[in-house]
Structure formats: structure tokens, C-alpha cells
C-alpha positions in Angstrom: 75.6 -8.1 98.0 79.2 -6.5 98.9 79.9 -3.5 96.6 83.8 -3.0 96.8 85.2 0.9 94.8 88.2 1.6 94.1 89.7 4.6 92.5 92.5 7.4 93.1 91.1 8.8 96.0 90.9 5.2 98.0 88.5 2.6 98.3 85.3 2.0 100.0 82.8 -0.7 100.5 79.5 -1.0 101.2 76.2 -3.8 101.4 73.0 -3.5 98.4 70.1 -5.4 98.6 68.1 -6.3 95.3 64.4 -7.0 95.6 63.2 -9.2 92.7 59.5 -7.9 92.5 57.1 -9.0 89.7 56.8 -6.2 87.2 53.3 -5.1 87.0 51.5 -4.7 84.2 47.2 -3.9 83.4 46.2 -3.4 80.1 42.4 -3.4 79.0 42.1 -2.8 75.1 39.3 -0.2 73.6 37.9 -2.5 71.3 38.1 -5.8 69.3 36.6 -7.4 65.9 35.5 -10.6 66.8 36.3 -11.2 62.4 38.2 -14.8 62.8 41.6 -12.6 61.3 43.9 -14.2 64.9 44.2 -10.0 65.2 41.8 -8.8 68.3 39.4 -11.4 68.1 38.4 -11.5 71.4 38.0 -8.8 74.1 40.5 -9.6 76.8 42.3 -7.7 79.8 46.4 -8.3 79.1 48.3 -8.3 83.0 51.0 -10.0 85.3 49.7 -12.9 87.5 47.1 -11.5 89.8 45.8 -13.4 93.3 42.0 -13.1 92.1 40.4 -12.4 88.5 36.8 -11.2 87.8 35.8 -10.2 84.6 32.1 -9.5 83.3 31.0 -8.0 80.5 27.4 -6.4 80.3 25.0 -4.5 77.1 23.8 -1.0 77.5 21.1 -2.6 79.0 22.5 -3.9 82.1 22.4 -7.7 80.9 25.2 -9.8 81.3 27.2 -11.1 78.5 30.0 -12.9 79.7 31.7 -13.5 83.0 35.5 -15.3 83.7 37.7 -15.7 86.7 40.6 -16.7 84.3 42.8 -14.5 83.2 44.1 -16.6 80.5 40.4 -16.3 79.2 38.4 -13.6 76.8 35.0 -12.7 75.0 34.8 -13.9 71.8 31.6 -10.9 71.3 28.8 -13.9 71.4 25.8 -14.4 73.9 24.3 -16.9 73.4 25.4 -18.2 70.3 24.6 -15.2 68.2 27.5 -12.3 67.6 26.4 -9.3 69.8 26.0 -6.3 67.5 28.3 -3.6 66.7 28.9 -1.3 69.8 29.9 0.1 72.7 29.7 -2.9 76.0 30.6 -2.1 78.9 32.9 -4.3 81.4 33.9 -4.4 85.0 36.8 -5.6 86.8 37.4 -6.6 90.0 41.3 -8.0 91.0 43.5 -8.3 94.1 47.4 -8.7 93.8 49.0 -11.6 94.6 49.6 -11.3 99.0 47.2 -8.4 99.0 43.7 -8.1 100.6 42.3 -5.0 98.8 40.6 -5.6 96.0 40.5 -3.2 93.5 37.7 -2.6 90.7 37.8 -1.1 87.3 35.1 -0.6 85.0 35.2 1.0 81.1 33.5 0.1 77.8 35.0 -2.0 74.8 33.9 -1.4 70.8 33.2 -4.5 69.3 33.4 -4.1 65.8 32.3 -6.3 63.0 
């Protein structure tokens, strides 16, 4: 863009250039109650579009609960068709931003309350 001033002292002009870059945005909540309310039911990482999605979720024990490569996707606290109990889980997540080749892995826990 062309960028024309003007005031007493004269004028001046000069060229901008705008980058439209896709605001980003990661957010993994602390906890959920999987309590059929529509408020936290599920466990599920909130972001802008990513160029690859992993998300597991595992029990103290190691086991794995739930896995997705959709973002648009979350754990509703079951395994199995039983509701896990109360507690602390523990997820990881691997992701890579759109046109980059580094992938980059999180990992935290998630209360699921009842």
C-alpha cells in the first residue's frame, strides 16, 4: 500500500506491506465433567487450524484411553463404554503448523470430574 502524509511541515510518502497471518491460538483445559450439562462435557484441546493433529489420552497406568487426529473431536471420559473414574488422566499432544515440518509435542493431565 502507498501511505501519502500531509501536514504543516510538508508531505511525504512511503510503501507498507500488511501480512495477513492466521492468528494462533492453543488452548488445553484442566479438567471436564463428562455430566451431560452441554458445559465441559468432553475433554478437548481448543486451537487455529493446525497441518497435523494427535491427541491421546492415557490412565495413571499407562493404558490408552482415547486417541484422535481430528481436531474438531474430544473425549467424552469413557473407555470402553464405562465412564472412567474421577481423576487425574494424563494426555499427549503431538501437532505441526500448517507449512511447517517440526512437530511439536505437549503433554499435561486433565481432571475429569463426575
Amino acid at each position: 500500500y502507498w501511505v501519502l502524509v500531509k501536514n504543516e511541515c510538508g508531505s511525504d510518502r512511503d510503501t507498507i506491506t500488511i501480512s495477513a497471518c492466521p492468528f494462533e491460538y492453543l488452548y488445553v483445559p484442566s479438567s471436564f465433567t463428562p455430566n451431560y450439562d452441554e458445559l465441559n462435557d468432553e475433554f478437548k484441546v481448543y486451537t487455529t487450524p493446525l497441518g497435523s493433529f494427535n491427541l491421546s489420552v492415557y490412565n495413571r497406568k499407562g493404558q490408552l484411553l482415547y486417541h484422535t487426529e481430528n481436531m474438531q473431536r474430544g473425549w467424552n471420559g469413557f473407555y470402553e463404554g464405562e465412564l472412567c473414574p474421577t481423576g487425574m488422566y494424563i494426555w499427549t499432544l503431538y501437532y505441526r503448523k500448517p507449512g511447517n515440518k517440526t512437530v511439536s509435542l505437549l503433554t499435561g493431565t486433565v481432571l475429569l470430574k463426575q
